[in-house]
C-alpha positions as CSV (number, residue, x, y, z in Angstrom):
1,X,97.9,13.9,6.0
2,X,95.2,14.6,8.2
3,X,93.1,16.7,5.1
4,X,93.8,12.8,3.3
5,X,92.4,11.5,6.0
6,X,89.2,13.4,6.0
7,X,88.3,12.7,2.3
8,X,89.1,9.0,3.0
9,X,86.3,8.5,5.3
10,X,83.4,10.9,3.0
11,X,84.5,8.8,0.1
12,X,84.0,5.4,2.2
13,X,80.4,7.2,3.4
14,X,79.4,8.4,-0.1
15,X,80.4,5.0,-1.2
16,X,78.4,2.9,1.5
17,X,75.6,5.2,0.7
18,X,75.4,4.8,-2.9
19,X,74.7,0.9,-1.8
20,X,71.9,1.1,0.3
21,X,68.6,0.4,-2.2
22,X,65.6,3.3,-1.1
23,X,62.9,1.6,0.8
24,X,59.4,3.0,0.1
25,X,57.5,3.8,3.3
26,X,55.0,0.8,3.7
27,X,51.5,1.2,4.3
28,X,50.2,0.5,7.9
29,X,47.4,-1.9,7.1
30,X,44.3,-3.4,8.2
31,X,44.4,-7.3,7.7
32,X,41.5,-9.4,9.1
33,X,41.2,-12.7,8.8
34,X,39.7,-14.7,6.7
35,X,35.9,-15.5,7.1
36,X,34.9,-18.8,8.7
37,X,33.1,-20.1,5.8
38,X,35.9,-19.8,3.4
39,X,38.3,-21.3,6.2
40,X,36.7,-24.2,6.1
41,X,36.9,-25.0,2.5
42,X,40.9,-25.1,3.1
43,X,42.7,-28.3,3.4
44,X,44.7,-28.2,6.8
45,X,48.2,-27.5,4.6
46,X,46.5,-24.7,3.5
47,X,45.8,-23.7,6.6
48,X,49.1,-23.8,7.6
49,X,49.9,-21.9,4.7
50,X,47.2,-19.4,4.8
51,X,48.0,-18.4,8.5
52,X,51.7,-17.8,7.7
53,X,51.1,-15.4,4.5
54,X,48.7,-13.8,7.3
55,X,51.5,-13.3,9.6
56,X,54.0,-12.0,7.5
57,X,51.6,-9.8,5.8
58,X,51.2,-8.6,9.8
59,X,54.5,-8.2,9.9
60,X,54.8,-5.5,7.0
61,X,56.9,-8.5,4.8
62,X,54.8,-8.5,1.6
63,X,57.5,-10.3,-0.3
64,X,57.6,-13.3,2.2
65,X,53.3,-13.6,1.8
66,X,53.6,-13.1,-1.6
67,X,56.2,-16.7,-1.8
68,X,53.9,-18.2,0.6
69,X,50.5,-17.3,-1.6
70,X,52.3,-18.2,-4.6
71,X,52.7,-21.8,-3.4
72,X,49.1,-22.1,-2.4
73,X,48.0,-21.5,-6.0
74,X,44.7,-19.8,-8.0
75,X,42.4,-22.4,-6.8
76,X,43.0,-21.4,-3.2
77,X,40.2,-18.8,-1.5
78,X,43.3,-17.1,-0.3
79,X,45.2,-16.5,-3.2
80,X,44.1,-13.4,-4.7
81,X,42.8,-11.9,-1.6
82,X,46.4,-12.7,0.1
83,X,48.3,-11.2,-3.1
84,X,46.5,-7.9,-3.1
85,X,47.8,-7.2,0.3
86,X,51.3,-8.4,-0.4
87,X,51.3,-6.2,-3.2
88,X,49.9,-3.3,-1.9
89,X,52.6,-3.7,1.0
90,X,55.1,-3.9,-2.1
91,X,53.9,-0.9,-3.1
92,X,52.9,-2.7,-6.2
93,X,49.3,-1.1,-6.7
94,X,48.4,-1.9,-10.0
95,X,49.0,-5.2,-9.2
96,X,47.3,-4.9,-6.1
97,X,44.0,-3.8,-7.8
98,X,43.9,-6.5,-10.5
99,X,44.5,-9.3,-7.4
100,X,41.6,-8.1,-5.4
101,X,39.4,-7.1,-8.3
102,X,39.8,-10.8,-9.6
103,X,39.1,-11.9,-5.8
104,X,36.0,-10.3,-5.9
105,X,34.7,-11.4,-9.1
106,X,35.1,-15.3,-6.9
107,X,33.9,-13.8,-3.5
108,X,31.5,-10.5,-4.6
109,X,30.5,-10.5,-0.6
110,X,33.5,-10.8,0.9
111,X,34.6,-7.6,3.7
112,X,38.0,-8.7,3.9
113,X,38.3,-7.6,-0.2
114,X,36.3,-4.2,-0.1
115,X,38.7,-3.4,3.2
116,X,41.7,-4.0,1.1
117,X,40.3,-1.9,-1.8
118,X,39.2,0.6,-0.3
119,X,43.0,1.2,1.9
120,X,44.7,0.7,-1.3
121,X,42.8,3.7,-3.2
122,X,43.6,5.9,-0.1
123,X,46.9,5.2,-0.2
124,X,47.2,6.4,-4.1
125,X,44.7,9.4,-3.6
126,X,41.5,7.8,-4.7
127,X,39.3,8.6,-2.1
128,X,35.9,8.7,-3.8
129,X,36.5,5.1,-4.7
130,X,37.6,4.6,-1.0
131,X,34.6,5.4,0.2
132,X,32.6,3.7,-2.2
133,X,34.8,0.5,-0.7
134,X,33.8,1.2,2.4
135,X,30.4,1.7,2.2
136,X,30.3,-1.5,0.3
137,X,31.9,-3.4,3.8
138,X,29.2,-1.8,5.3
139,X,26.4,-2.6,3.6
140,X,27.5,-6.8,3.9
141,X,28.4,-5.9,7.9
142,X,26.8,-2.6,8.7
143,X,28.4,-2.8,12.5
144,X,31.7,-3.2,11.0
145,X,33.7,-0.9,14.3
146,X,37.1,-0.1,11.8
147,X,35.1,0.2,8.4
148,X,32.9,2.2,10.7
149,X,35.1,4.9,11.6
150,X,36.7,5.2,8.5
151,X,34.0,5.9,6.2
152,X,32.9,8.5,8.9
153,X,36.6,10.0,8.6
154,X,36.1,10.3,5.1
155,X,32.4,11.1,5.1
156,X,33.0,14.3,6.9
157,X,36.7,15.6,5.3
158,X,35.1,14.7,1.9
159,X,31.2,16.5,2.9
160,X,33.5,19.2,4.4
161,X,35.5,20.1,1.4
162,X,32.3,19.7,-1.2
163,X,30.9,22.7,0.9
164,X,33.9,24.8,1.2
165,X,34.2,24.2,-2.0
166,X,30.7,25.3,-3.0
167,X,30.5,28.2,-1.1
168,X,33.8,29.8,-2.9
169,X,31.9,28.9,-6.5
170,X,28.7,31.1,-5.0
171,X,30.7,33.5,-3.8
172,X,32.4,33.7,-7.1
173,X,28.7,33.5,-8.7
174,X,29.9,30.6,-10.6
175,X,26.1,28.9,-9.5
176,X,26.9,25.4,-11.7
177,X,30.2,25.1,-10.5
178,X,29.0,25.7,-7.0
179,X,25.8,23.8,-7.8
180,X,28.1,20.5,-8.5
181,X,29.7,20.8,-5.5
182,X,26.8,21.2,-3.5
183,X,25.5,18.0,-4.9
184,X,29.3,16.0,-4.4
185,X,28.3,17.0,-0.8
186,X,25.0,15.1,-1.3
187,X,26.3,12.0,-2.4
188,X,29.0,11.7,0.3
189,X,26.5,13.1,2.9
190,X,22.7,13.0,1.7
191,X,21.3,14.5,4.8
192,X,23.9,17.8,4.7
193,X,21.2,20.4,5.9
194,X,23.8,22.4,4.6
195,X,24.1,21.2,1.0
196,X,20.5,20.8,1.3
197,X,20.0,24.5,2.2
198,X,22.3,25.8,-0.2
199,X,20.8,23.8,-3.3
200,X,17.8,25.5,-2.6
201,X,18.7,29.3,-1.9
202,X,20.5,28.8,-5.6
203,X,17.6,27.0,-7.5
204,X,14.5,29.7,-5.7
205,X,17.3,32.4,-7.3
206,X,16.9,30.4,-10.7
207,X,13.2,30.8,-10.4
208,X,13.3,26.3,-10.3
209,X,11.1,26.2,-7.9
210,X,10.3,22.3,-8.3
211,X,13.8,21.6,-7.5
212,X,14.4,24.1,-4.5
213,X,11.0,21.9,-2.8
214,X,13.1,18.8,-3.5
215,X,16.2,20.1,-1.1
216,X,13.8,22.4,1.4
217,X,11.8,18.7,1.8
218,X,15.0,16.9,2.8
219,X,16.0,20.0,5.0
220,X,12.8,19.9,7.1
221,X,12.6,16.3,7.7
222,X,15.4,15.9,10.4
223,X,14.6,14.8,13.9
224,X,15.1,18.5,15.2
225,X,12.8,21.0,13.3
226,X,14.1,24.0,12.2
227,X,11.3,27.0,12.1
228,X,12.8,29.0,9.4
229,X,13.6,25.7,7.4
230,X,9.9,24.8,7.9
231,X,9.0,28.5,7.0
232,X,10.8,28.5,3.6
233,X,9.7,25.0,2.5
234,X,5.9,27.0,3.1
235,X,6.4,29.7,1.2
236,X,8.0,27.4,-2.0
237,X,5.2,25.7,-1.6
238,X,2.7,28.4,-1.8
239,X,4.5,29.9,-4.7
240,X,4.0,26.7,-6.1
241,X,0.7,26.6,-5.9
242,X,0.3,23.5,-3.5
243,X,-2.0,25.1,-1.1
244,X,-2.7,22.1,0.9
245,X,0.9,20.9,1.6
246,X,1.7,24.6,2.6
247,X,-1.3,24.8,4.9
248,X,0.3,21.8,6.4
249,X,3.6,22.8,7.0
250,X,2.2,26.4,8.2
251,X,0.0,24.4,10.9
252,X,3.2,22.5,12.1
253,X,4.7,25.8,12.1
254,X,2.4,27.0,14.5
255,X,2.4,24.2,17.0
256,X,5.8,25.6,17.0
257,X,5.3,29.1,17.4
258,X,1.5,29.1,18.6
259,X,1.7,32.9,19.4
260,X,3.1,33.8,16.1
261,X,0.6,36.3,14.1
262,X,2.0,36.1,10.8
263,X,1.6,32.4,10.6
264,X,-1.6,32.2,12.0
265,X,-2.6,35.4,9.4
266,X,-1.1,32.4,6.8
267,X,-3.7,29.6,7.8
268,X,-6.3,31.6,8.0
269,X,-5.4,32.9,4.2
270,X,-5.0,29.3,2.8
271,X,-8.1,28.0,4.4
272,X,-10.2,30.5,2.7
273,X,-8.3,30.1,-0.4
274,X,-8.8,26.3,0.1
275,X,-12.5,26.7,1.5
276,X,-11.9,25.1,4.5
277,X,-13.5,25.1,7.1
278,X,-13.5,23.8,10.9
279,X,-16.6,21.7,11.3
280,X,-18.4,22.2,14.0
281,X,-19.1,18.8,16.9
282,X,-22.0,18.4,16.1
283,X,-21.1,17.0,13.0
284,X,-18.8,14.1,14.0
285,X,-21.6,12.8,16.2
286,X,-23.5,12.3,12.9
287,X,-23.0,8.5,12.4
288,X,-24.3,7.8,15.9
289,X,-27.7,9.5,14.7
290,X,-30.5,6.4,14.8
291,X,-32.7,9.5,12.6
292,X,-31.1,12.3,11.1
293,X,-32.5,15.5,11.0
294,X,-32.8,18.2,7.8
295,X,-30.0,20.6,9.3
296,X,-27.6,17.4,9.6
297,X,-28.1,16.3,6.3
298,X,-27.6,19.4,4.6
299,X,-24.1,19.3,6.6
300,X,-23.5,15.4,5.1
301,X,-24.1,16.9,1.7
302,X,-21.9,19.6,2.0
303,X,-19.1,18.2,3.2
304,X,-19.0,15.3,1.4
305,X,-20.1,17.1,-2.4
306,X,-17.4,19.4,-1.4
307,X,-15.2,20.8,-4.9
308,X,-18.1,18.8,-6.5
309,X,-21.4,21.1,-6.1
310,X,-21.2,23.9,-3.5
311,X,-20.3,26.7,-6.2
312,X,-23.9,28.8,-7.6
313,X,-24.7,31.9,-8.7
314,X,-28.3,31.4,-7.3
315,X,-28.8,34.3,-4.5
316,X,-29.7,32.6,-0.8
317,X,-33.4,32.3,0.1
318,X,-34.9,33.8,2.6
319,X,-35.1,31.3,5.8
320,X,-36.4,32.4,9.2
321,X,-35.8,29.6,11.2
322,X,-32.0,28.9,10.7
323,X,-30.4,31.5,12.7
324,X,-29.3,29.1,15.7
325,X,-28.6,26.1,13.6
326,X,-24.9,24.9,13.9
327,X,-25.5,23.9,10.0
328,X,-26.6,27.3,9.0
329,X,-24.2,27.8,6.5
330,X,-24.6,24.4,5.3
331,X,-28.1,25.0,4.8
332,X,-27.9,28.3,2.9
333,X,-25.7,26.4,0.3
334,X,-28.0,23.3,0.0
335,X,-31.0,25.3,-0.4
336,X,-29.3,27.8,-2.6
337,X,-28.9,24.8,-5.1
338,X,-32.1,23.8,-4.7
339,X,-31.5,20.0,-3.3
340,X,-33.0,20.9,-0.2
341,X,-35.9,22.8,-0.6
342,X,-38.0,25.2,2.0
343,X,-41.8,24.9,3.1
344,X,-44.1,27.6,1.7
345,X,-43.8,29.9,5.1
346,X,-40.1,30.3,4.6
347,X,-38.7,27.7,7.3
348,X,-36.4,25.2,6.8
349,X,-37.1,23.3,10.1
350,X,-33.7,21.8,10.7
351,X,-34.5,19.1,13.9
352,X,-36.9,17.8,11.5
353,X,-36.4,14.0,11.1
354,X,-35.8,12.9,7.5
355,X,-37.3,10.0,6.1
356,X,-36.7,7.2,3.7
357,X,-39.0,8.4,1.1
358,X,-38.0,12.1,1.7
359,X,-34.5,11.0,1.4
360,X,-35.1,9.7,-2.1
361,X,-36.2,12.9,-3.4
362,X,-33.5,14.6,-1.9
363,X,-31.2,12.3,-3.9
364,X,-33.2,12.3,-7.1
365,X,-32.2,16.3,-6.8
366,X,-28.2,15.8,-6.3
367,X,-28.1,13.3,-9.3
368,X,-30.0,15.6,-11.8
369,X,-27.7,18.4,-10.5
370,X,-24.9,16.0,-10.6
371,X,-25.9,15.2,-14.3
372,X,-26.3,19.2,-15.1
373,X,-22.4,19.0,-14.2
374,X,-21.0,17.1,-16.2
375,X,-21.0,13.7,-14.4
376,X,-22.1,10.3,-16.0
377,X,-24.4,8.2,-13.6
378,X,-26.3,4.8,-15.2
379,X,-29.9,3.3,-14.2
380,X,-29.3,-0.4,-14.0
381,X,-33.1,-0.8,-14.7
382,X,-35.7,0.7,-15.7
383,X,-37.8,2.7,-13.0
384,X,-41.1,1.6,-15.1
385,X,-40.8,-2.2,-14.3
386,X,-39.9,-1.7,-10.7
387,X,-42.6,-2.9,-8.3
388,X,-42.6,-1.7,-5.1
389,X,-45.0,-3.6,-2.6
390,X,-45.9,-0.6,-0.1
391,X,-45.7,2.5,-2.5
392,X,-47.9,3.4,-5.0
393,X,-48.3,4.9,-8.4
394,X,-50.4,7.7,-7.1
395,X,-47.9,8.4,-4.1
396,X,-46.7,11.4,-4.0
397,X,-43.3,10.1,-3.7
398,X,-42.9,7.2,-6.0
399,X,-41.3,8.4,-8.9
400,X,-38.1,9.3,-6.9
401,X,-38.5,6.5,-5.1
402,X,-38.4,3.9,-7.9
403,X,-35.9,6.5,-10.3
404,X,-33.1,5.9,-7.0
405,X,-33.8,2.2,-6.6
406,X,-33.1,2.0,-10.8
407,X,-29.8,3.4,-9.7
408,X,-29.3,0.9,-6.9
409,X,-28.4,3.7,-4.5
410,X,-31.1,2.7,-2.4
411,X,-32.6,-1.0,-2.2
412,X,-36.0,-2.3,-1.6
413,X,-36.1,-5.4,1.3
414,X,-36.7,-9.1,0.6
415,X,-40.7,-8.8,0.4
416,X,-39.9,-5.8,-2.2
417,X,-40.6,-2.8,0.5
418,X,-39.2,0.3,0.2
419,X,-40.7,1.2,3.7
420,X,-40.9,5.0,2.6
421,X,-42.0,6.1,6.4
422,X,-38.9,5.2,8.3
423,X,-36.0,7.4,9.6
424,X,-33.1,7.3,7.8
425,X,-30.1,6.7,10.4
426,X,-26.8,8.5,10.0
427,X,-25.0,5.8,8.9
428,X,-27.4,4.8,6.6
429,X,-26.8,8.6,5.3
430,X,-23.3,8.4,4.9
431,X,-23.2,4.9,3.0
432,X,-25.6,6.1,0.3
433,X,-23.5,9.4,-0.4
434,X,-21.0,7.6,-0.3
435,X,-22.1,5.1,-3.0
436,X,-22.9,7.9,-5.2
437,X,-19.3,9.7,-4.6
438,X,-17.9,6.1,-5.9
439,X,-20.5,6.4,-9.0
440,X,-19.2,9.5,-10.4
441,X,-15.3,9.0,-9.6
């Protein structure tokens, strides 16, 4: 009796049991409400209406919203919205994507949709379109607090496993496998010094040098500088050739590291592979110069003509009197090509003042040497039918005079002068080499 008894009540139990439906776990959601604007398109029932499907929704009963949003009809700014979140409380997600897909294609810059979106593909495992979602919130409300801290949530576990991921391809040497994943990391995280680094220690092993500058770039430019990032983005870039933009990162290098000999031993190997080289002071006070002397306009020449004209074959003269000159070197390579030229006893007399007329012939000599390589530069009129008022025909400088004013590089004044005696300021200097740089570009 009592055994009866006992399979009695576990049949009643299996029986009640077999009566109870299974109740899917709802998702806990994020509902906001709806914006302002569309608000106050609604009529006041729908209002009413719109409020309730919101508090049911609240209150986990999709099935109750849905009724309510049903009643409201398409035409309502609710409805679709409203009936993706029922549904995706339902559980009902292909249902739930097609409701807010078609809200979108009505409201394209509405949060409350990309929200909904983005929670129902991490509810069914699509986080990549998740965070697309989100990041789409954020770009219409970038100080979105909740959208916020869930992209970041998935920024990071998403960056995270790209690199783990990516690190067991390498170590596997499966470098394109390992190379996609580095580059998943990049999209979910585009300043990963990490992925960043990584892309770049694989494509310097393919000899893709190009693309291991495009990651060492990114690496570098963060707000806290990284020495040995800096270091390798240097040496790329002197493998690659790009001397200048090495040189560059080398010299921020050593404001780093000033008492570092192996990068100073670096500078000093570009510059002299670059020709550079540290002008002296004397040089910037140039354009202040009411007269400029010989010595400071064989620096103007070289500087400026630099790439264009300092390389000869033509031995150094002889000068005596250039020893303590700051321009020295400036001088040997503007004599050497023969645009400056030396008095008979061998001096070059640097302090001395240069004049308009002298300036001329020194001019006259850069063009024909200009000419001799390579580069095109047109009289505008003939030098025969210019008529200078205070030079003439018999003076020892007219013919470079008037062959520089047929270029226009220097002018004559109102009453036709040329006025051949008068110093030539810096700044006067520096325009007319200037004009001819812009001649021959």
């Amino acid at each position: 009796m009592k055994k009866a008894h006992i399979s009695f009540l576990l049949l009643l139990f299996l029986g009640i049991w077999s009566c109870v439906t299974y109740q899917p776990v709802k998702p806990s959601l994020h509902l906001e409400n709806l914006p302002q604007e569309v608000v106050t398109e609604l009529t006041l029932d729908e209002r009413i209406a719109t409020e309730e499907a919101w508090k049911n929704l609240r209150e986990d009963n999709g099935l109750r919203a849905q009724r309510i949003l049903s009643r409201l009809g398409v035409e309502s700014p609710a409805y679709y919205v409203g009936l993706g979140y029922a549904f995706l409380l339902l559980g009902d997600y292909q249902a739930s994507e097609e409701n807010f897909k078609t809200a979108l294609n009505y409201y394209p810059e509405m949060v409350l949709i990309h929200l909904g979106l983005a929670q129902l593909y991490q509810n069914t495992g699509r986080e990549n379109s998740a965070f697309a979602e989100y990041r789409e919130a954020l770009k219409r409300n970038p100080e979105h607090s909740w959208a916020k801290k869930e992209y970041q949530a998935l920024k990071t576990k998403k960056t995270e496993e790209a690199l783990s991921e990516g690190l067991d391809f390498l170590a596997q040497g499966n470098r394109e496998r390992s190379k996609e994943a580095f580059l998943r990391a990049l999209y979910y995280s585009p300043d990963s010094t990490k992925a960043h680094l990584a892309l770049a220690k694989i494509y310097r092993a393919e000899d893709q040098l190009q693309n291991a500058l495009v990651h060492l770039k990114a690496a570098s430019t963060g707000e806290t500088k990284n020495p040995e990032i800096l270091k390798d983005y240097a040496e790329t870039l002197l493998l690659t050739e790009q001397y200048t933009k090495s040189l560059e990162v080398y010299q921020e290098l050593l404001e780093m590291q000033p008492s570092n000999q192996d990068i100073q031993s670096r500078i000093e190997n570009l510059k002299n592979k670059l020709g550079i080289f540290e002008l002296p002071s004397q040089y910037h006070n140039i354009p202040s110069k009411e007269a400029i002397s010989r010595e400071e306009m064989a620096a103007l020449l070289a500087v400026k003509f630099k790439g264009i004209i300092e390389e000869t074959k033509a031995k150094p003269p002889i000068i005596i009197d250039i020893s303590t000159s700051w321009a020295s070197r400036f001088i040997l390579t503007m004599t050497s090509l023969g645009i400056l030229e030396l008095y008979p006893n061998h001096t070059f007399q640097p302090q001395k003042i240069i004049t308009r007329a002298e300036m001329a012939e020194i001019l006259l000599r850069l063009i024909n040497l200009l000419k001799k390589r390579g580069y095109t530069l047109i009289q505008q009129f003939p030098p025969e039918k210019i008529q200078i008022s205070d030079v003439s025909a018999d003076n020892y400088y007219h013919n470079p005079i008037t062959q520089i004013v047929s270029y226009q590089i220097m002018d004559l004044d109102v009453e036709r002068a040329f006025k051949p005696e008068q110093a030539v300021s810096g700044q006067e200097a520096i325009q007319i080499l200037d004009i001819i740089l812009n001649l021959i570009k």
